[in-house]
Every structure is written in structure tokens, then in C-alpha cells.
Legacy VTK file of the C-alpha trace (Angstrom):
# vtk DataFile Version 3.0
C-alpha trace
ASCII
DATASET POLYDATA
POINTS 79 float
3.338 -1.901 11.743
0.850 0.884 10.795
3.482 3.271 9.182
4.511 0.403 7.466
1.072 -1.078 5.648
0.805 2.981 4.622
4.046 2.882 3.003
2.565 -0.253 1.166
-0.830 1.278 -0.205
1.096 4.536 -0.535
3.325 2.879 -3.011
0.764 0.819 -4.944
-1.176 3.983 -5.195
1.236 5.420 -6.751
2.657 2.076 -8.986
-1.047 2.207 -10.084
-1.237 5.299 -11.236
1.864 6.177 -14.179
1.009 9.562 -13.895
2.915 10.309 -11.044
6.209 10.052 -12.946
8.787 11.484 -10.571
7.161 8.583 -7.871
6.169 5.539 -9.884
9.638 3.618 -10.537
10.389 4.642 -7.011
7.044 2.683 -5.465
7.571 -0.202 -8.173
11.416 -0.767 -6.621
9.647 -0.624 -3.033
7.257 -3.147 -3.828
9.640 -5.443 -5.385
12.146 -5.375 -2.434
8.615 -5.926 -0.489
7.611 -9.029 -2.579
11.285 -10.548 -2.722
11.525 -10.295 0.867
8.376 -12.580 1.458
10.167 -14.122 4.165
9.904 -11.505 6.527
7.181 -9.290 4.899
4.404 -11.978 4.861
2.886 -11.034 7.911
2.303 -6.936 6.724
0.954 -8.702 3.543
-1.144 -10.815 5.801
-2.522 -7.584 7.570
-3.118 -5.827 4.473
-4.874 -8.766 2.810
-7.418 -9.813 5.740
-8.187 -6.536 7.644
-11.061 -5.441 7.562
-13.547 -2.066 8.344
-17.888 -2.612 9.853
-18.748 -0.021 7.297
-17.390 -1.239 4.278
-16.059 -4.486 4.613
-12.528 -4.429 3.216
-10.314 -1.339 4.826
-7.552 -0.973 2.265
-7.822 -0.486 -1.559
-7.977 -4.196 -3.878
-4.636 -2.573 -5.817
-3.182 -2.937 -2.222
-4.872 -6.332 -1.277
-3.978 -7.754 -4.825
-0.013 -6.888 -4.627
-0.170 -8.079 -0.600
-1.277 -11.578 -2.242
1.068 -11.833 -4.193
3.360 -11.544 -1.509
1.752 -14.117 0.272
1.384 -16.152 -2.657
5.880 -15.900 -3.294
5.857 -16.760 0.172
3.925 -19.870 0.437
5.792 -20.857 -2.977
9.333 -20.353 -1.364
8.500 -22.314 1.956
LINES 1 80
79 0 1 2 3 4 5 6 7 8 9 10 11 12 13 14 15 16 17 18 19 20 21 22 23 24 25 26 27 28 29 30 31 32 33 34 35 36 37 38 39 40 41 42 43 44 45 46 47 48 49 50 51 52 53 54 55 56 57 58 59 60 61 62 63 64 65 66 67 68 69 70 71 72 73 74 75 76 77 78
């Protein structure tokens, strides 16, 4: 599950950032195909959302933990 949640903040690194051209619509389609696949992505969204680092509280970036609740949020909406 670890390469996955990378691929995740990888790719809303990048969808937050326009400047990388060549990458951007390429980590908006990931994300979408992440977020209309709630079903069976929830839990990495889960991860991504809750886990947490002693030194600084939060271990991924809040682009990252915003787009992972929104997964969770289609998800809970869908059940």
C-alpha cells in the first residue's frame, strides 16, 4: 500500500501545481479514476487522511489529505 499512497501525493503534487504541464492532466485523470473508484480506494484515502508523524503531527501534505477526503466523503455518499 506504500507505493500506492506515493502515487497519490505524487499526483496531487503535481495536480497542484499547473506548472508541470507535460504531468498535470495526467495526475488530474489519476485522481479522478481514484475518487470514482471510492469503493475500493477508501481505505488508501483512509491511510492518507489519518496517518500521522511524532514530529510534526500530520505525515502527508493537506493537498493530499484534502483530495483523500474527498474520496472518503464520495464514498460514504455512495454507500
Amino acid at each position: 500500500m506504500d507505493q500506492e499512497i506515493n502515487q497519490v501525493i505524487q499526483a496531487t503534487l503535481i495536480a497542484a501545481d499547473p506548472s508541470q504541464s507535460s504531468l498535470h492532466q495526467q495526475a488530474l485523470q489519476f485522481l479522478s479514476e481514484i475518487q470514482q473508484n471510492s469503493d475500493n480506494t477508501w481505505r488508501l484515502a483512509l491511510n492518507i487522511f489519518m496517518e500521522g508523524s511524532p514530529e510534526s503531527g500530520r505525515k502527508y501534505p493537506p493537498q493530499a489529505r484534502f483530495f483523500a477526503l474527498r474520496v472518503l466523503e464520495d464514498f460514504l455518499e455512495n454507500r
